[in-house]
N, C-alpha and C positions, 0 to 999 in steps of 0.2 A: 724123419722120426724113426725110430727103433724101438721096436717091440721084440719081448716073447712069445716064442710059440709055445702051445702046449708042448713039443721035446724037448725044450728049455736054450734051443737055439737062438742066436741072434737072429731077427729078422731085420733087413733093411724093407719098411714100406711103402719106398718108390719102387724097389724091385720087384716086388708082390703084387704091386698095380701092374707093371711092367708084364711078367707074367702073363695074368689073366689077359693084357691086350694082346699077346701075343699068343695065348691058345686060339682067342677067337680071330687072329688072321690064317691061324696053320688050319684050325678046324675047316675055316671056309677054304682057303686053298685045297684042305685033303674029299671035301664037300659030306664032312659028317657032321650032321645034320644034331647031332645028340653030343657033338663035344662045342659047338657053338653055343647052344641051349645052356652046357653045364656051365657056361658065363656067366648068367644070368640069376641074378635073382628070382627065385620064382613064388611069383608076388604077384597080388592082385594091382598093386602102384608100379610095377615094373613098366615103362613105357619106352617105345619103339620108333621110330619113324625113319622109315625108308627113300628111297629114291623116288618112286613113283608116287603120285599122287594117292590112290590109294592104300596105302603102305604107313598109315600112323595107329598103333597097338597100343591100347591100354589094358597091361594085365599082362602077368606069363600065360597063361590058356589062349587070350588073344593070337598072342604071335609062333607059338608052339607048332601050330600046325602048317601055317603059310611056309617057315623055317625048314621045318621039314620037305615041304614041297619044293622049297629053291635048290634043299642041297643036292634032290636027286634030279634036277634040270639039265645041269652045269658039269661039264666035262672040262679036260684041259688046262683047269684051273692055275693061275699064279698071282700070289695077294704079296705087293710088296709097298711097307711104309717109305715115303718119299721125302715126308717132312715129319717127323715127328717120330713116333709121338710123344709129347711133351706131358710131366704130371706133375700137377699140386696137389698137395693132401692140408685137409682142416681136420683133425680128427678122426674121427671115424668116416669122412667123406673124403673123396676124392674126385678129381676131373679131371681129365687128359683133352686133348686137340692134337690133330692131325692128317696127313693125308694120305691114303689109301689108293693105292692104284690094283685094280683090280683086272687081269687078262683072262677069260676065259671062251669057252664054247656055250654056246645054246644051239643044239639042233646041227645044222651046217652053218651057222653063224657067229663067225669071230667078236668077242664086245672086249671093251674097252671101259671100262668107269673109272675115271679121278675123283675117288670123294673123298668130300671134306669129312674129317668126321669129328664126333666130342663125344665121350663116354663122361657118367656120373658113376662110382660106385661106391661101395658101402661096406665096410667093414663089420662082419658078422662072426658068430663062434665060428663059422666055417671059414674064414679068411673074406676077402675080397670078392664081391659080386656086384655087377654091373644093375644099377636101379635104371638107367636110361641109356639109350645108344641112340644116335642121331649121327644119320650119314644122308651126306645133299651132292648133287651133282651143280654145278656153275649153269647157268640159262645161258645157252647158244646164243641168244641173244640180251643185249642189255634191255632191262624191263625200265620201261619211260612210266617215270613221277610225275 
């Protein structure tokens, strides 16, 4: 789909999703903490869910502050897409899927995450903001049904 922007340029809005996934992997790699956020909607419906169990945010306020505490944790940083990411647009909605490899430092602690991830976002006056972000790690083990 192709849109105008208010300077009356072409927009392509797979690129424009594209974009925005792409600030919040530079953001996390550069570990600013306030250009990951600028992703987001910020929204009391804006919701999160992380890696760890406790890590599911409903609300920008929710997740705003944890975000900030992750970016200043993490040294070393390098966030590079392996599959993806992939994007469809409905309208003013969009979803992407994809995977995330993340390398970075905690502490004296080299980490490693392959996540999966699926962004929902939403086309607003301000262009495209992320309503949900959902990133999962694979179970070390396969979980018996």
């Amino acid at each position: 789909m192709v849109s105008t922007s208010p300077g009356d340029e072409v927009v392509d809005d797979r690129d424009a999703v594209l974009e925005v996934l792409e600030r919040i992997r530079r953001g996390w790699e550069s570990m600013e903490g306030d250009a990951v956020l600028a992703c987001f909607e910020a929204s009391d419906t804006t919701v999160v869910i992380g890696t760890d169990e406790p890590e599911y945010w409903i609300g920008y306020a929710a997740f705003e502050g944890p975000f900030r505490s992750m970016a200043g944790t993490f040294s070393d940083a390098d966030y590079r897409w392996t599959d993806g990411p992939s994007v469809e647009i409905d309208g003013r909605i969009a979803w992407s899927t994809g995977r995330l490899v993340g390398r970075f430092r905690s502490g004296s602690e080299d980490i490693e995450l392959d996540m999966r991830t699926t962004h929902v976002l939403r086309r607003g006056a301000n262009g495209w903001a992320i309503v949900q972000g959902h990133y999962s790690l694979a179970a070390a083990e396969p979980t018996s049904y």
